[in-house]
Legacy VTK file of the C-alpha trace (Angstrom):
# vtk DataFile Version 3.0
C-alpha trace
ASCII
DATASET POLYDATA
POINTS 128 float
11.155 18.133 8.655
11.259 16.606 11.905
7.707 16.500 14.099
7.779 15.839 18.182
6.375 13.050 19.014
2.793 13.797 21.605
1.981 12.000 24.602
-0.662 9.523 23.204
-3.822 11.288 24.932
-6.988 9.181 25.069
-8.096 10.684 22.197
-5.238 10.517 20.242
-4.870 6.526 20.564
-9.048 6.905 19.788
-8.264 8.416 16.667
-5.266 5.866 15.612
-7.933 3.175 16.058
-10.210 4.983 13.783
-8.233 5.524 11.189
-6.879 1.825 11.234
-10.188 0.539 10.679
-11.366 3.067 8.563
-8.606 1.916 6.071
-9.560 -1.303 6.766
-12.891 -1.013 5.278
-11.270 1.125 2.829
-13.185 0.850 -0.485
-9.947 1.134 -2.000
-6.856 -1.134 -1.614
-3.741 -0.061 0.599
-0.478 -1.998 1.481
2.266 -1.194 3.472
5.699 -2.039 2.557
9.476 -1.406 3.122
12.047 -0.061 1.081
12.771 -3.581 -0.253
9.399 -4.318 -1.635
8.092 -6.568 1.380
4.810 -6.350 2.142
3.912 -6.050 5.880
0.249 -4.976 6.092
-2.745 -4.815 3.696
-6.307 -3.973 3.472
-9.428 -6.063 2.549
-9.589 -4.399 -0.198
-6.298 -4.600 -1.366
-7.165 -8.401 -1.012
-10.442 -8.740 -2.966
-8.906 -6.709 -6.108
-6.468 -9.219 -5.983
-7.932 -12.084 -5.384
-5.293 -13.085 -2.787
-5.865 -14.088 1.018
-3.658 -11.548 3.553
-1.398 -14.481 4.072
-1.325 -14.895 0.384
-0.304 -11.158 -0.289
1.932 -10.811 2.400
4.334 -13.301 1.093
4.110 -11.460 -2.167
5.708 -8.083 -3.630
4.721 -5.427 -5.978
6.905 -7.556 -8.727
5.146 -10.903 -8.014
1.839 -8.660 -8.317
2.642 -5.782 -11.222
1.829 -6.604 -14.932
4.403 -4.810 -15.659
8.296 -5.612 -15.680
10.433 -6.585 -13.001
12.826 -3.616 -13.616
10.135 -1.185 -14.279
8.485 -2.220 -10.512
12.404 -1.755 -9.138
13.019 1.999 -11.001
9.677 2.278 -9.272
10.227 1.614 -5.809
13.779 3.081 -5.939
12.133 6.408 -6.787
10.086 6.277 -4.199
12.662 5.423 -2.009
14.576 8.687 -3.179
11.778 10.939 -3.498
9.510 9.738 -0.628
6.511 10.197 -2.863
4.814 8.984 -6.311
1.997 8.781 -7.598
0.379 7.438 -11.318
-1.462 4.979 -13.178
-0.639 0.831 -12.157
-1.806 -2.525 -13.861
-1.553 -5.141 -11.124
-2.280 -8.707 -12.146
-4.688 -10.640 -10.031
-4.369 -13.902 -8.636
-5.853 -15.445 -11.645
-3.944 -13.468 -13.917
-6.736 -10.718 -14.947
-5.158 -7.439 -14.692
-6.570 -4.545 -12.993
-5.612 -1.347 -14.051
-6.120 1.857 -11.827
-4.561 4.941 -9.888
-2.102 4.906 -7.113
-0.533 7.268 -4.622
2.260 6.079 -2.676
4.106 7.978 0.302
7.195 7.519 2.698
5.298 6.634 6.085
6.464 5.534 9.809
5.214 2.179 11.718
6.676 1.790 15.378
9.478 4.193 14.748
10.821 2.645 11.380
9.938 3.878 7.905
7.840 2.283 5.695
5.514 3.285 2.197
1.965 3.445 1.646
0.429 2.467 -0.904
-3.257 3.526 -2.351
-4.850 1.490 -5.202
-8.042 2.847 -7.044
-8.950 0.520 -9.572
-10.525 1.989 -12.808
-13.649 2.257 -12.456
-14.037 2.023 -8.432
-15.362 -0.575 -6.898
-18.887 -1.023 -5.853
LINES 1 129
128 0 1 2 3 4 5 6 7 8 9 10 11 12 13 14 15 16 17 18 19 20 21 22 23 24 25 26 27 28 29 30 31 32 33 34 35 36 37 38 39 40 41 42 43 44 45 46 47 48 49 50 51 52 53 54 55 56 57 58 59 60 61 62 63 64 65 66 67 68 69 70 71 72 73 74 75 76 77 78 79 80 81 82 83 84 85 86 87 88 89 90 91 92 93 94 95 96 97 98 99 100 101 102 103 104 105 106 107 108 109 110 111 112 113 114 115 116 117 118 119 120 121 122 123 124 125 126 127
């Protein structure tokens, strides 16, 4: 289904900013990636669960940061790719190679015009 794009109205480009920083301070991680993996944005949160800098992360992937196998991350992303949706359980290994397990909801998104996925992490438990 194809949406026309709206003249960015004041409040329009108000409510883009909100919702950028709202995910920002996110109590729950999110990254942005494209169909290859590549990480191209991600929140604080996303950071501090895994122990990474943003400069860190960004030069990572969901296989350099899943504790589970390389072609089980791939099936993964390639159904996402196909489907434009997923959603399930994740165990992502930290920096210091404690895992976190938790919930995730992933979607086909758009960023300038190109698309991209979103990613939504809830570790078990929450976070405080």
């Amino acid at each position: 289904m194809s949406y026309a794009r709206v003249v960015e109205t004041a409040q329009s480009m108000l409510m883009r900013t909100l919702i950028g920083e709202a995910v920002d301070e996110a109590r729950v991680g999110v990254v942005v990636y494209d169909d290859n993996g590549r990480y191209i944005a991600a929140n604080r949160a996303m950071c501090e669960v895994l122990g990474y800098t943003l400069d860190e992360l960004l030069a990572l992937s969901p296989v350099d940061v899943s504790a589970r196998g390389a072609k089980t991350v791939a099936k993964g992303l390639a159904a996402l790719v196909a489907n434009g949706t997923a959603s399930g359980t994740a165990r992502l290994r930290r920096k210091d190679g404690a895992v976190v397990a938790g919930r995730y909801v992933a979607a086909r998104t758009t960023v300038a015009r190109l698309d991209y996925y979103v990613s939504i992490f809830e570790p078990a438990g929450g976070r405080s």
